[in-house]
N, C-alpha and C positions, 0 to 999 in steps of 0.2 A: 238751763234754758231760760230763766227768768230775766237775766241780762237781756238777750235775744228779746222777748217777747216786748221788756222794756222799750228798747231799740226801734221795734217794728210798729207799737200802740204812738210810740210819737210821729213816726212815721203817716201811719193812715191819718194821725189830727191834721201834721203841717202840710203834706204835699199838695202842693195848688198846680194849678194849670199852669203855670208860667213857664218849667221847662220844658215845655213839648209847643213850638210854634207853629199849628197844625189847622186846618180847617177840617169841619165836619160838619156832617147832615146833622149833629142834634146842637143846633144852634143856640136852645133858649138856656140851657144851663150845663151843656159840655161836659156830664159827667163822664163818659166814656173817656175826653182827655185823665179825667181826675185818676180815673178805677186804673189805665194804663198808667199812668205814671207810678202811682202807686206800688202798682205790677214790677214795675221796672227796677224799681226802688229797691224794695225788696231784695229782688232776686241779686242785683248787684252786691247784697249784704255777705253774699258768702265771699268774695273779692273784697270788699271791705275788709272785714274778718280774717281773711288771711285763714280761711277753712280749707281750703286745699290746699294750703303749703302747711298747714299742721299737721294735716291728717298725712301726707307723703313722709314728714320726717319722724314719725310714728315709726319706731319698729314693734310688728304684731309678732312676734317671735318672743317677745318678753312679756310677761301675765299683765304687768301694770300698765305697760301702755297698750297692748291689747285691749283692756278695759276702756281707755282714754279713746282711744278710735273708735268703738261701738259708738261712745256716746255722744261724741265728732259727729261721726257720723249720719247718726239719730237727729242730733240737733239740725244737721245740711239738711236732710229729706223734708224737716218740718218746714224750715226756713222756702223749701224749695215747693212743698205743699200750698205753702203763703200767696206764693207768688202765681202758682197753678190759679189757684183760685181765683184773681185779680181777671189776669187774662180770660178767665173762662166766663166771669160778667158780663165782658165787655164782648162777645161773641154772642152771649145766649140775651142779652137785654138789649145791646145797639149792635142791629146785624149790617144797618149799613152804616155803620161809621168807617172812615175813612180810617180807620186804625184797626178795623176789622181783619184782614190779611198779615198783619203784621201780628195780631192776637193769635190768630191758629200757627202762625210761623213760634212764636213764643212756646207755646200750647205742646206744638210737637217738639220741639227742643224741650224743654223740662221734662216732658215725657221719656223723651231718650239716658236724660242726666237718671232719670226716676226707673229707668230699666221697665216702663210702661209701654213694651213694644207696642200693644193692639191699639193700645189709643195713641202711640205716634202714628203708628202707618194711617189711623183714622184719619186724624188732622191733616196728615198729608197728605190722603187723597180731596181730602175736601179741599186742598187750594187747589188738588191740580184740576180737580172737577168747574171748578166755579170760575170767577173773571179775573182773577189778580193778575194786576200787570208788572212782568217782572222789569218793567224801567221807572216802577217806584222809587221816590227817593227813600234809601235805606234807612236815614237816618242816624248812618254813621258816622265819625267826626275825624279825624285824623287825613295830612294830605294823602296816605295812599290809600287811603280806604275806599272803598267801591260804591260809588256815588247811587247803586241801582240798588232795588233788593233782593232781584233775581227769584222771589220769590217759587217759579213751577221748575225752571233752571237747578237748584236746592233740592226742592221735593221730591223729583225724579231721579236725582242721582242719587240724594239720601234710602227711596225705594228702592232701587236698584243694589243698594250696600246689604238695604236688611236681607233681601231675599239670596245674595249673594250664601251670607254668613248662615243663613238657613238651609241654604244649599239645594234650592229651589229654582233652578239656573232657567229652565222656559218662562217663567213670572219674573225672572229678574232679566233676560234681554228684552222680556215685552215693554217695561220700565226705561232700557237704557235706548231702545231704538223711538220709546215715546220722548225721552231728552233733546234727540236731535231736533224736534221737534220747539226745544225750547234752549238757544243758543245761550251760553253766558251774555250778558249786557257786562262790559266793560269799559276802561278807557285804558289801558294798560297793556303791551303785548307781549310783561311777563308774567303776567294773569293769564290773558290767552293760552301762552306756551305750559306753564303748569298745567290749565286745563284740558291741556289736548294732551297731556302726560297722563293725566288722572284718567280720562275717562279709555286712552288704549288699557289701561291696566285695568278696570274694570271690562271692559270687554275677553282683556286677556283671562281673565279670572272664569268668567259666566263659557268662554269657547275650550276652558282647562276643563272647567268640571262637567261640560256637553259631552267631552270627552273628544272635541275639534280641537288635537291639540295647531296640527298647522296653522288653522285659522287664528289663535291666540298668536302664534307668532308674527304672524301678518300687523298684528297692531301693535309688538311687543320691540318686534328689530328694527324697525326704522326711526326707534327714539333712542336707543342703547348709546348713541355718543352725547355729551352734553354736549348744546346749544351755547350757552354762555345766557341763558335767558329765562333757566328754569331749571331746580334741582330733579336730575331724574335715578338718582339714587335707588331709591323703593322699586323703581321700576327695573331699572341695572339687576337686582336682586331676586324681580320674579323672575325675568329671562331665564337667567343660569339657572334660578330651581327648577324652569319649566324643563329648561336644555337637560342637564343633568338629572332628571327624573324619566324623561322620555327616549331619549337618543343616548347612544353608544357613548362615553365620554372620550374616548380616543378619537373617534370621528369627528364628532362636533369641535374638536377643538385642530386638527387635521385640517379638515373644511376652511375654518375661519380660516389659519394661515394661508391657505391657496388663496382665499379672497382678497388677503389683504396684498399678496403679487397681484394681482388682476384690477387694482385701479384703476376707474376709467375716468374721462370727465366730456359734458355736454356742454357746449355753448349752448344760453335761454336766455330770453330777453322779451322785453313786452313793448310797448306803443313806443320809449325815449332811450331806454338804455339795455345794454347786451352784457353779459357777463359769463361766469365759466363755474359750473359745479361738479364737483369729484363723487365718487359714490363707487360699494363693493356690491358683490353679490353675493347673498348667504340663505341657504334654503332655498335658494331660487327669488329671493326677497331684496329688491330694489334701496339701499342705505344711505342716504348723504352719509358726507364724508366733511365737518364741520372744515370750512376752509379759511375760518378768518383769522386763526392762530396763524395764518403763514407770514411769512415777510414779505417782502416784494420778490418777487422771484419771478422770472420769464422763462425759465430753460427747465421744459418737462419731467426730464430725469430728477431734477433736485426738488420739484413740486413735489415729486411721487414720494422721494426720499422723506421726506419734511412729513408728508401727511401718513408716510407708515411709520414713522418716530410719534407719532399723536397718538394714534388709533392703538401703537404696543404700550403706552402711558396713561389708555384709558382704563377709567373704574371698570368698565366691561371685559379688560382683553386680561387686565390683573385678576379679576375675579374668575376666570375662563380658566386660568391656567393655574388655577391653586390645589 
């Protein structure tokens, strides 16, 4: 670790203000810039470091590197202790610096990496308690990175994860129905579409373990075809485990095929333009039926055609009939 600590002691001399171009309430000498960057610094060392791509090609099944990963490992926590501490200055000494929200956001992430659940969910209730506004600028750099920091957006879907996994399913939809409450900020609408993936499956997850299993389906089938806008793989994979753990497997899979003879489509259209959407019916549960894969086609029978050659090629209808 003496490397490390090398590493870290030049660190706290040189880091100045200058990467962080931020305003703040403590104007006369901006240490909370200094303490966060510091923070920042830090923590980025185990990515420097290439500490988690060591500690992966570790095989723990052989004594010696077994040994080499403990002390990987030991080294990460410390590294990650470092950097705890930074952030937690800059919360408990400047509580209104404008980098204060972004400290507890810190706070509970290392907490999570540090498998410190009680002081994540702590952190995380204090952003969602308090005034952070999730259309901060994040601070992220890259063109598709999310210009917001989403900051209560985060906290309540993160809460909604732990209590999931704790299996605490009444405290985690109180969590996920408080979310809605706090929309993604984006600019992106394969951001959005991921998100509207991520959070059916979490609903799907909290209405599995309520023991509502139809109601997780309600939020599970109507994403089951990809979009072309958002991988919905993970989710494709709780369906069938839901379908196949709850229902009949002959049925369920029975059923689909009827569905997929029963195409139907609706003309909708809004203030300028009209259009035409396809869609099955399964469980009783209303499906688009993705229709941009088609070619140009006018003649019904060969729409249909086209769109049940999709739908027997999707990851859901291969993974239904395995």
């Amino acid at each position: 670790m003496k490397k490390y600590y090398l590493y870290i002691l030049t660190i706290l001399v040189l880091t100045s203000c200058s990467s962080l171009k931020n305003k703040t309430s403590n104007k006369n000498d901006k240490l909370d810039i200094v303490t966060f960057n510091k923070g920042v610094t830090i923590f980025e060392m185990v990515d420097e470091l290439s500490i988690d791509w060591e500690l992966q090609r570790l095989d723990t099944l052989k004594q010696d590197e077994k040994v080499k990963y403990d002390i990987l490992k030991n080294e990460k926590e410390e590294i990650l202790e470092l950097a705890l501490d930074q952030f937690g200055k800059v919360t408990q000494d400047f509580p209104y610096s404008e980098l204060y929200h972004k400290s507890l956001y810190n706070l509970a992430h290392i907490s999570s990496l540090l498998d410190y659940e009680e002081d994540e969910i702590k952190y995380l209730k204090i952003i969602l308690n308090g005034n952070a506004n999730d259309k901060e600028n994040s601070g992220r750099i890259g063109i598709m990175s999310n210009p917001y920091a989403n900051f209560k957006n985060e906290a309540s879907k993160r809460l909604t994860e732990i209590y999931i996994n704790k299996r605490e399913y009444k405290t985690a939809l109180e969590y996920k129905k408080l979310n809605e409450k706090y929309p993604l900020q984006h600019f992106c609408g394969n951001a959005f579409a991921a998100d509207e993936i991520y959070n059916a499956k979490q609903y799907a997850k909290i209405y599995n373990g309520i023991g509502e299993k139809k109601k997780a389906l309600n939020y599970l089938l109507p994403h089951i075809f990809n979009n072309g806008l958002a991988n919905n793989s993970g989710l494709v994979d709780l369906t069938i485990e839901s379908l196949k753990k709850n229902f009949d497997q002959s049925l369920i899979k029975k059923d689909f095929e009827k569905s997929i003879s029963e195409i139907y489509s609706k003309i909708e259209k809004d203030e300028k333009d009209e259009w035409t959407n396809y869609f099955i019916k399964y469980f009783d549960i209303e499906i688009g039926v993705p229709s941009w894969t088609l070619s140009f086609e006018s003649d019904s029978e060969k729409i249909k055609s086209e769109l049940e050659k999709s739908i027997r090629e999707s990851e859901f209808y291969k993974k239904l009939n395995k």
